[in-house]
C-alpha positions in Angstrom: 14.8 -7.4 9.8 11.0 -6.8 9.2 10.1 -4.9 5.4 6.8 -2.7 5.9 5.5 -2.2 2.7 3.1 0.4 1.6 0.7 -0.3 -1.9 -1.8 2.3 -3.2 -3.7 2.7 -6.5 -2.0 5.6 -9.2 -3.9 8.6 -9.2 -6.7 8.5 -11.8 -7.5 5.3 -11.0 -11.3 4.4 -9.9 -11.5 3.3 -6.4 -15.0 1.9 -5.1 -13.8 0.5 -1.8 -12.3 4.0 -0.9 -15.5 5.7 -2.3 -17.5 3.3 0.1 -15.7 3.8 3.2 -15.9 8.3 2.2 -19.8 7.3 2.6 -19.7 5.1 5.5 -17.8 8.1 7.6 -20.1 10.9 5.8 -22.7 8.3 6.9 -21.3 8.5 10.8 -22.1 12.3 10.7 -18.6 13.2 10.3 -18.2 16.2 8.2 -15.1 17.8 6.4 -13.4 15.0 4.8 -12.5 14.6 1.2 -12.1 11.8 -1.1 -10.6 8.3 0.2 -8.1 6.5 -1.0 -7.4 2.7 0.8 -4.7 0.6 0.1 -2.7 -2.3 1.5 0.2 -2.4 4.1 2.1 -5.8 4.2 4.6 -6.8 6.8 7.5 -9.3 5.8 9.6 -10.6 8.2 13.2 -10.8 6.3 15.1 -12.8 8.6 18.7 -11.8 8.8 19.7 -10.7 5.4 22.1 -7.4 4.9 19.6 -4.3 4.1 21.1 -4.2 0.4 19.7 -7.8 -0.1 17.0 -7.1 1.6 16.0 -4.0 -0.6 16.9 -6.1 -3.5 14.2 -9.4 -2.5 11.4 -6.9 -1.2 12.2 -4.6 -4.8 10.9 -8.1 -6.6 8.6 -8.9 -4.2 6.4 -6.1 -5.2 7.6 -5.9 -8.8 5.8 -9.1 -9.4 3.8 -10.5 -7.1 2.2 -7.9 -4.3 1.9 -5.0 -6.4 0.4 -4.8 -10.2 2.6 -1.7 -11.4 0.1 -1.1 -14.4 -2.4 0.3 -11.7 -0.8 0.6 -8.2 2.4 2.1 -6.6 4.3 0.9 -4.0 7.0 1.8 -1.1 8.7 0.2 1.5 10.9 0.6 4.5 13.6 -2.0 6.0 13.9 -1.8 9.4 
């Protein structure tokens, strides 16, 4: 069983790497985008767990250690 997890900055939070990568594609020519946002994607292989344990170690996973919940959200799929 394999968690894919998903971790972005809150709105309102300053973000210079996705402001650089909006210029480096402006930069390529390529018009009609809008503001950037970048984030992480982690995969965690889960071994074989049931999917409520497995909800419950990838929930405090990200709670405290992947994730910093004062600036960043997070979301994750068991599959």
């Amino acid at each position: 069983m394999k968690a894919h997890i998903k971790i972005t900055l809150k709105t309102g939070v300053l973000d210079p790497q996705g402001k650089a990568i909006e210029g480096a594609i402006k930069g390529l020519g390529i018009g009609g985008i809008g503001e950037v946002r970048q984030g992480k994607y982690i995969e965690v292989d889960l071994g074989d767990t049931s999917t409520s344990a497995a909800k419950d170690v990838v929930e405090r996973m990200c709670r405290d250690l992947l994730a910093n919940t004062v600036i960043e959200n997070y979301s994750y799929e068991i599959g």
